[in-house]
C-alpha angles and dihedrals in degrees: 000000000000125000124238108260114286113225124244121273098027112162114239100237140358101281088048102049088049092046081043088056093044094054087042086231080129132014127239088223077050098056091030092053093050094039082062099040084056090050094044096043091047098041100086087057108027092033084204102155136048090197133019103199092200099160093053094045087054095049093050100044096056077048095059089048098051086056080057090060096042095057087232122158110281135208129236088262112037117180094345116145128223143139150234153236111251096258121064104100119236116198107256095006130102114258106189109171090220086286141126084225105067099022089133106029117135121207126222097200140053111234105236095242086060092044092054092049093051092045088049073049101239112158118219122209109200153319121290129218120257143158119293113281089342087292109142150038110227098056093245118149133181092207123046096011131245134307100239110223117242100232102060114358088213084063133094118249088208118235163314102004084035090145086046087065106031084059094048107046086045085063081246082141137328099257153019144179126244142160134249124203102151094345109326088138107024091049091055095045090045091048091039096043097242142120125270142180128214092184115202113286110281098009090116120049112248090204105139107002121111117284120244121144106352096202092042104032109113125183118218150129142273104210135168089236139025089235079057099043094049106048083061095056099044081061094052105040121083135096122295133205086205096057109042088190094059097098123224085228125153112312110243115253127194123298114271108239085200108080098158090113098049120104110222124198135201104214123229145174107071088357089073107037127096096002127166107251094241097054081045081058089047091055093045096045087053089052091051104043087036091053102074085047107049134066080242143346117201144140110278119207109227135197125271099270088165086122095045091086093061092037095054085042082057094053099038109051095027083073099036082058089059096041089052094032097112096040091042079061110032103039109007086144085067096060119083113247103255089052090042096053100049088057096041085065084035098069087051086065103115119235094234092057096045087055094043089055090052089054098044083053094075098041089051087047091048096044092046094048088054099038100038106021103045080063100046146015094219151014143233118208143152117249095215124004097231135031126281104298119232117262088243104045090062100027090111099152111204089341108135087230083082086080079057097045090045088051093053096039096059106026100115091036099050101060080063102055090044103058093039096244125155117239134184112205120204142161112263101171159359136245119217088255091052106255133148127267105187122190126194124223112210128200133175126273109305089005094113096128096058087060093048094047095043078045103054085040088065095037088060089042097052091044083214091120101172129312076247094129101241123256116202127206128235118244109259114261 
């Protein structure tokens, strides 16, 4: 698929664009109005968004140039357009969570994500497409439609921030937030071919997003590059009276460039049976281009997290049950069917084995952080073991083979959200069609700058960047 045409001057990543609008070599109304011409241009064949809010974006943008005048302070990201997942509430603005139920819900708060952005200035234009209520890998959704992935319209964008991806990997904008339960960021950016961040459990504040799963929902960012992505995240992050579960942990510094005392570790186990063998060549190709960086670079064994997929199924949609209980009957003809049916076989969880899971949970943590990470700082993983599937090969409807397409989808991302580990997604490859291969680089609990900086090294090192189409900045005058 082409972009639509980028106009010129564009600035080449987030911290660019904003030091562009300070030094009024760009305008914010100039990158905002061309942010919305690509997303309306786009829209007809990527179906990204659900609303562009092209009037706002506007307003706000002439705004954020005006403060520029002015010589007022100015965020991180002044005037810098971007867009969201269709579930972070906005006081006096509709939040629908890509449902029927809530299409004209207006929220009275802002979450506290939104409300940070806004306050580093950045201007979103609009709500992107995901699955319903967050529920579903593939991006599919009976309702508005799905996101259509840039790199081949007939393939899934994976899910649930499937319209997070499908924008950022079109060059819509440079970056997005999304959500992550079991690999509702890492599966988009993986599909679309851009960066994404699963933070620790608890290091961004949850206050006004969507409800999903309250002991396995994560905040972060889809981004074109891992500079991009975690920017974002470094202006999100951070603890949150409004949220008590959002950690005052470490704040996050800038990524390391020397990498020469990290351990790297190739993960195996289920991480290295049955792979395509384009996403066998990704993992290979990391090994080879980390090795001359690191202290080491070698296979790791891990433990048997065959069971984590159930267990994390148990969790996950155990509290997604309560938190749908009094919609699913009052109003289940209101679902669509691939969301209905999952809580429908939610509410038959038994309580015993809800709890038990939660418990297992701490013992697994504990037993992966001694026997992988005592051997190694971070690790290498894929994020699917095969390439993005085609929309039609996993659109099962109601069909109880979705509990089968949901299992292989996120095999490889929801060990991860299980056990609260951060995890930085990036394309590591290409098939010969052109298609993603996305890895996962895992650290311990409040590590999440050593997988970012081990991340941005290989980036660098592939030379793949995004399949964000480049924008290109004009010399200064």
């Amino acid at each position: 698929m082409t972009a639509a045409a980028v106009a010129p001057g564009e600035p080449a990543g987030l911290a660019e664009a904003t030091a562009a609008i300070r030094e009024r070599r760009i305008s914010s109304v100039e990158l905002t109005q061309a942010a919305l011409a690509r997303a309306q241009a786009l829209q007809p064949a990527l179906n990204a968004f659900i609303a562009i809010e092209a009037e706002a974006a506007r307003a706000a943008a002439q705004v954020a140039d005006e403060a520029v005048a002015a010589g007022r302070p100015l965020g991180a990201l002044h005037g810098v357009p971007f867009a969201h997942k269709d579930m972070y509430d906005r006081a006096g603005r509709i939040t629908g969570c890509g449902s029927a139920i809530r299409t004209g819900h207006v929220a009275s708060t802002t979450s506290t994500a939104m409300t940070r952005l806004e306050a580093a200035g950045a201007i979103s234009i609009g709500r992107l497409n995901m699955s319903e209520f967050a529920m579903g890998p593939t991006g599919l959704n009976a309702h508005h439609g799905r996101a259509c992935n840039p790199a081949d319209p007939e393939r899934v964008t994976g899910g649930s921030s499937s319209g997070s991806g499908a924008a950022v990997g079109a060059g819509i904008v440079r970056a997005a937030l999304g959500s992550d339960t079991g690999g509702s960021i890492r599966l988009p950016a993986a599909c679309c071919g851009v960066v994404g961040i699963k933070a620790t459990q608890g290091r961004v504040s949850r206050h006004g997003a969507m409800p999903l799963s309250f002991s396995q929902d994560c905040i972060g960012p889809l981004a074109a590059s891992v500079a991009d992505a975690w920017l974002v995240l470094r202006l999100i992050a951070g603890p949150d009276g409004l949220d008590p579960t959002c950690m005052d942990a470490a704040p996050l510094g800038a990524l390391r460039e020397d990498l020469s005392d990290l351990h790297i570790g190739i993960g195996g186990g289920m991480f290295a049976e049955g792979l395509a063998p384009e996403v066998a060549a990704a993992i290979a190709d990391a090994a080879r281009v980390l090795s001359p960086l690191a202290a080491t670079v070698a296979p790791v064994g891990m433990p048997d997290l065959s069971a984590v997929a159930e267990l994390a199924n148990v969790v996950a949609m155990s509290e997604a049950a309560a938190v749908h209980f009094d919609w699913l009957r009052d109003r289940p003809q209101d679902y669509g069917p691939q969301p209905r049916m999952r809580l429908a076989q939610a509410l038959a969880i038994p309580a015993p084995l809800y709890v038990r899971a939660l418990q297992i949970r701490a013992v697994m943590l504990s037993e992966f952080i001694d026997t992988v990470f005592s051997r190694c700082d971070v690790l290498v993983v894929p994020a699917m073991p095969f390439l993005p599937p085609l929309s039609a090969e996993v659109d099962v409807g109601d069909d109880p083979r979705m509990n089968a397409v949901v299992s292989a989808m996120t095999s490889f991302t929801r060990p991860f959200s299980y056990l609260g580990l951060p995890v930085v997604t990036l394309p590591g490859g290409r098939s010969a069609g052109g298609l993603p291969v996305g890895l996962q680089i895992v650290a311990a609990p409040w590590r999440e700058d050593l997988a970012a900086s081990v991340a941005a090294r290989l980036e660098t090192a592939l030379a793949l960047g995004s399949f964000a189409r480049p924008l290109t900045l004009r010399p200064a005058a």
